[in-house]
N, C-alpha and C positions, 0 to 999 in steps of 0.2 A: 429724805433730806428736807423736804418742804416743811414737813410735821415739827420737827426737830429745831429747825428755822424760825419756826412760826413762835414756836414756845420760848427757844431761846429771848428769842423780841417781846416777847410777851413779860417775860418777869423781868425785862431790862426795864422796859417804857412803863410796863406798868398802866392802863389808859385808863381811865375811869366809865367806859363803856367795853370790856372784853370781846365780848361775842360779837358786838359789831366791827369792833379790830381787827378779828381773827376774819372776819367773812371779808373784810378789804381786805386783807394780806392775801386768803388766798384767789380771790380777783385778781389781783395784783401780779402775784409770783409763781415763778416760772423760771427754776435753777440754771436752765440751759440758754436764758437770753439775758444778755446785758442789761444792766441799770448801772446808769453811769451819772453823774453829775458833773458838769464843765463850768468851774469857776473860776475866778479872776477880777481883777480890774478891770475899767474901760480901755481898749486897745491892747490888750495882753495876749489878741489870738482864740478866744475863745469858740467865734462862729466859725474858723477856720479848722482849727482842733476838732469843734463837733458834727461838719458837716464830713471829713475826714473821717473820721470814728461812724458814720452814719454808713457812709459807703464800702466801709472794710467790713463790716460788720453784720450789712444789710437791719440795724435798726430805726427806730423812728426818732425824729430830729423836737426835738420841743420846747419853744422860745418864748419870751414874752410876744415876739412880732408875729410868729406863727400860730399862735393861739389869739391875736388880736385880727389879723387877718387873713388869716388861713384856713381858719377851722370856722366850723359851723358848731355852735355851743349852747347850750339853752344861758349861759352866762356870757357871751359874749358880746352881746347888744349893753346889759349891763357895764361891762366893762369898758366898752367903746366909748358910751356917755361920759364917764370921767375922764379919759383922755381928750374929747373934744370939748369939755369944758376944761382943760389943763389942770384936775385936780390928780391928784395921787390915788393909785387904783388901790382898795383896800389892801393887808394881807390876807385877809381870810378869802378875799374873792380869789384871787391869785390861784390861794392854795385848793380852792373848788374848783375853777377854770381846772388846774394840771390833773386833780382828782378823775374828775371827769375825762378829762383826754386821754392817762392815764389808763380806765379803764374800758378803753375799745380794744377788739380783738386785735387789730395791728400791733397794737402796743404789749399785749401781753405776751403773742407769739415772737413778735421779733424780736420785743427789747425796746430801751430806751436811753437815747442822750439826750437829759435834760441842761440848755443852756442857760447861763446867769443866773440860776436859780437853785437853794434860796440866796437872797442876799443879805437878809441876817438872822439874827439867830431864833427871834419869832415865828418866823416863815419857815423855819429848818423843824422846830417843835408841831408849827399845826402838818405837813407833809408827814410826821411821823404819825400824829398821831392817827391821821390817814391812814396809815397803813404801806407807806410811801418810803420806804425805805431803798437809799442805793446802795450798791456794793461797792461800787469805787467811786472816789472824788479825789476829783482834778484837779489842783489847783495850780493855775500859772502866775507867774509871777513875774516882776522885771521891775529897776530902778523908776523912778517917775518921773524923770528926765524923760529918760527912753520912752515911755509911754503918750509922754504929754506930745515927741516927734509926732511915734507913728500917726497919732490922732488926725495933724494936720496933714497928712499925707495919705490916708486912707483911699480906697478909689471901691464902688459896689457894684456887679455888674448885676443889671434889676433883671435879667432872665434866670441866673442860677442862683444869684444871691451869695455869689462867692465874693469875697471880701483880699483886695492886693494892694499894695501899698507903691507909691509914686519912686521912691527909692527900696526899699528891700524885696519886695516880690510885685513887680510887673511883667503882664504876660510877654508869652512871646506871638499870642496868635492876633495879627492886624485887626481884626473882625471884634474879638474883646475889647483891643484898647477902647477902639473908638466907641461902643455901645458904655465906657464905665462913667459912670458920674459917681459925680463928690455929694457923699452921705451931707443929712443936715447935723453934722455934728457939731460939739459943743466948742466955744472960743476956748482959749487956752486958761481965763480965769474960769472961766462953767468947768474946764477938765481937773484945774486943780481941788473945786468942790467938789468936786467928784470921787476922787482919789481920797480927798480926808474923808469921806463918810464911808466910801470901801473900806479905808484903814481902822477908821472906827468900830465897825460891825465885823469884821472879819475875825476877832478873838472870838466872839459869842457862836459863831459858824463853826469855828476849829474847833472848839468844845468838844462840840455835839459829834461829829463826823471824825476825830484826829483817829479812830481807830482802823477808819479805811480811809486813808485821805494819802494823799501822795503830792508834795510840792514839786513844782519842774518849773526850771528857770527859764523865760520864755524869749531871754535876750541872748539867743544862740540859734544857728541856722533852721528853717522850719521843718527839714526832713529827720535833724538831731532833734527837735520837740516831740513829733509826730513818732519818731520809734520809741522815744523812753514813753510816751504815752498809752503806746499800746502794749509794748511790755509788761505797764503797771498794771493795764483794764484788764490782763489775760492769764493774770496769776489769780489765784484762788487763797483766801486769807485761809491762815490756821487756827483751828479752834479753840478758845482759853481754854479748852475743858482740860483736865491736868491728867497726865499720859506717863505711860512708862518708855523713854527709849530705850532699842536695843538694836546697838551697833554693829556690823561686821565690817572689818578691814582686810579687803582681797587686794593681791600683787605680784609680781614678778620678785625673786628677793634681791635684797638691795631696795627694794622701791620707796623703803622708810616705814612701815604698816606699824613695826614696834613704836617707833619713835609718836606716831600721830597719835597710836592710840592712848600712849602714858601720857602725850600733853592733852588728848580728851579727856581724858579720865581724871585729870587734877584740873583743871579748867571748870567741870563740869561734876566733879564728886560723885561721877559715876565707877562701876568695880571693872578693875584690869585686869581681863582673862588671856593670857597669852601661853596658846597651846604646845609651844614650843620650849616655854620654861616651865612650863609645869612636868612635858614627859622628859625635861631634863634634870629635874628632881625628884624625879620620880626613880630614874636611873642612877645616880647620885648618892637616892635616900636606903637604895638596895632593897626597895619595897616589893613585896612579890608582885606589884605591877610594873615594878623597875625592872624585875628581873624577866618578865616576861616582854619587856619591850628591847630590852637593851641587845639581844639578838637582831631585832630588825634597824638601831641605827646602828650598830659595828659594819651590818653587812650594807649600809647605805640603799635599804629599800627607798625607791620612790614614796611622795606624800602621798599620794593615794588609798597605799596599804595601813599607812599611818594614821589617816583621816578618821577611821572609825576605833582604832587607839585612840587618837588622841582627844575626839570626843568622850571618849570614856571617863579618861585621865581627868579632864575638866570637870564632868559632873563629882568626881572624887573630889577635886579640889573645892568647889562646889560645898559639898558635904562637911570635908573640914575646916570650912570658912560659915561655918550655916548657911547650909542650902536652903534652907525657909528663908531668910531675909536676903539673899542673892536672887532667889524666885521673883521678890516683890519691889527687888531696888533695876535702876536701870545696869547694864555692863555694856562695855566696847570687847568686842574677841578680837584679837587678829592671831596669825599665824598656823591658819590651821588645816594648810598643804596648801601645795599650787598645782596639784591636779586633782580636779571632782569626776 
C-alpha cells in the first residue's frame, strides 16, 4: 500500500528532485497513522478540533505555537528571531520547521494533526513537495459575524492549552475557570484583516487539497463538530483507479431486491441479472433447461435447491447476451434464493 501511494504521488506532484521525494515520503508514511490537517479561520475551533483529534487518536499535535515554543529545532531559534522582531516568519522556513518535526519517530508512529497549516496555497506546494502529504483536511468553517464573537470571548487555560469561550463553552470545573486568561488576541478591526486574507488564500488551498478535504460548519454545538469530524478522519478515500463493480442484492422477498437493482442498473448502465426471470424464461421458453427446471418450481422446492439452477441459468443468459462483454462490464444480481 505504501509503494502504490508513493507512486501514485509521485506521477501526480511530479517534483523535480524524485528520489529525494520518494526517501521523504517514505520517512514520512505510515498507512496505519493519521495525517490530518485542521484548517479554518481565526476562531473557527481549530486548537479545539485538533487537540480533540490528538487525544482520540493518540497522535501528535503540530502548531505554529508548538513548533515556536515547544520543540527544540535546529530552526527554531531561527524562527524565534522573526517573531521578536515582529517580521513575517518565511514560508519556506515554516515548511522546514514542520519537515523536521514531521520527521521524528513520534510522528511517524503515531500520526499527525497538523494545526493552521498550510495557510495558503504556497505553503500547501513547498509541504508537498516535502513529501508532506495529508490524507484528510479539515476545514471549519462559520459566518464572520459569528467568528469575529467568539474572538472576543475566547478564554486559554496556559496548563493544557485548551481553548473555551466566555459564553459557548465555559468549564464547569472552579479550578479552570479561575487559572483562564484572555489570549492577546486581535481587536475586532486586526479580526476582520484577518478573515479577508483567510478568504483570500483559501481558494489556492482548496485547489490543492479538494480531493481529500471535508468542510464542517463550525457554528453548531462542539460535540455535533467533533463527531462529523472524526467520521470524516476515519474513512479511507477510494481509489481513481477505474474498477469493475459487481453487485449482489440479498433479502427476505418483498424486501424490493428487484426493484433497487433495475434502478442501479439504469442509474449506473451497469447489466441486470435477475435470477429469478431468467429461470422463469427459461420455463416459459420450453428450453430443455425449462424443462429441466420446471419440475422443481411446480413442486415449490426451497431456493436453496434452486440456487445452483439458477446460477447456471444465468451464466446461459450470460452466454446469450455475450458472455465476453458481461465478463468485462460491471452487473447488479439480485434474486438468487433466500437460503444459501
Amino acid at each position: 500500500m505504501c509503494r502504490s501511494n508513493m507512486l501514485e504521488e509521485l506521477l501526480i506532484h511530479k517534483p523535480d528532485d524524485p528520489i529525494q521525494y520518494m526517501i521523504n515520503h517514505l520517512k514520512q508514511n505510515n498507512d496505519d497513522a493519521p495525517r490530518i490537517c485542521v484548517l479554518g479561520p481565526p476562531a473557527s475551533g481549530k486548537t479545539t478540533v485538533a487537540m480533540w483529534l490528538c487525544k482520540h487518536l493518540d497522535a501528535i499535535r503540530i502548531s505554529q505555537e508548538t513548533l515556536l515554543f515547544k520543540e527544540i529545532l535546529a530552526l527554531t531559534k531561527e524562527a524565534k528571531a522573526y517573531k521578536e522582531r515582529k517580521q513575517k516568519i518565511p514560508n519556506a522556513l515554516w515548511a522546514n520547521l514542520i519537515q523536521e518535526r514531521l520527521s521524528n519517530v513520534d510522528c511517524i508512529k503515531q500520526g499527525w494533526i497538523l494545526e493552521g497549516f498550510p495557510e495558503n496555497q504556497e505553503q500547501a506546494w513547498m509541504l508537498q513537495s516535502s513529501g508532506i502529504i495529508p490524507r484528510h483536511v479539515v476545514v471549519l468553517y462559520a459566518p464572520d459575524t459569528v467568528l469575529i464573537e467568539r474572538n472576543s470571548g475566547k478564554r486559554l487555560d496556559p496548563f493544557t492549552e485548551e481553548v473555551y469561550h466566555t459564553t459557548f463553552d465555559w468549564p464547569s470545573d472552579p479550578l479552570v475557570q479561575q487559572r483562564l486568561v484572555k489570549p492577546e488576541d486581535l481587536s475586532e478591526q486586526e479580526m476582520s484583516k484577518k478573515l479577508l486574507t483567510y478568504h483570500r488564500n483559501f481558494p489556492g488551498v482548496f485547489q490543492i487539497y479538494q480531493k481529500v478535504l471535508k468542510l464542517i460548519n463550525a457554528d453548531q454545538p462542539s460535540m455535533d463538530v467533533l463527531s462529523q469530524v472524526l467520521t470524516y478522519v476515519q474513512t479511507r478515500h477510494r481509489s481513481a483507479a477505474p474498477f469493475t463493480p459487481r453487485i449482489l442484492f440479498c433479502g427476505p422477498p418483498g424486501s424490493g431486491k428487484s426493484l433497487q437493482a433495475a434502478l442501479i442498473a439504469q442509474k449506473y448502465g451497469v447489466v441486470n441479472i435477475c435470477c429469478g426471470q431468467l429461470l422463469k424464461e427459461a420455463v416459459a421458453d420450453k428450453t430443455k433447461l425449462g424443462e429441466l427446471i420446471k419440475p422443481y418450481i411446480d413442486n415449490g422446492y426451497p431456493a436453496s435447491i434452486l440456487l445452483g439452477l439458477g446460477a447456471y441459468v444465468e451464466t446461459m443468459g450470460m452466454e446469450s447476451t455475450n458472455l465476453y462483454s458481461l465478463k468485462e462490464r460491471s452487473w447488479v444480481l439480485s434474486n438468487i434464493g433466500t437460503e444459501i
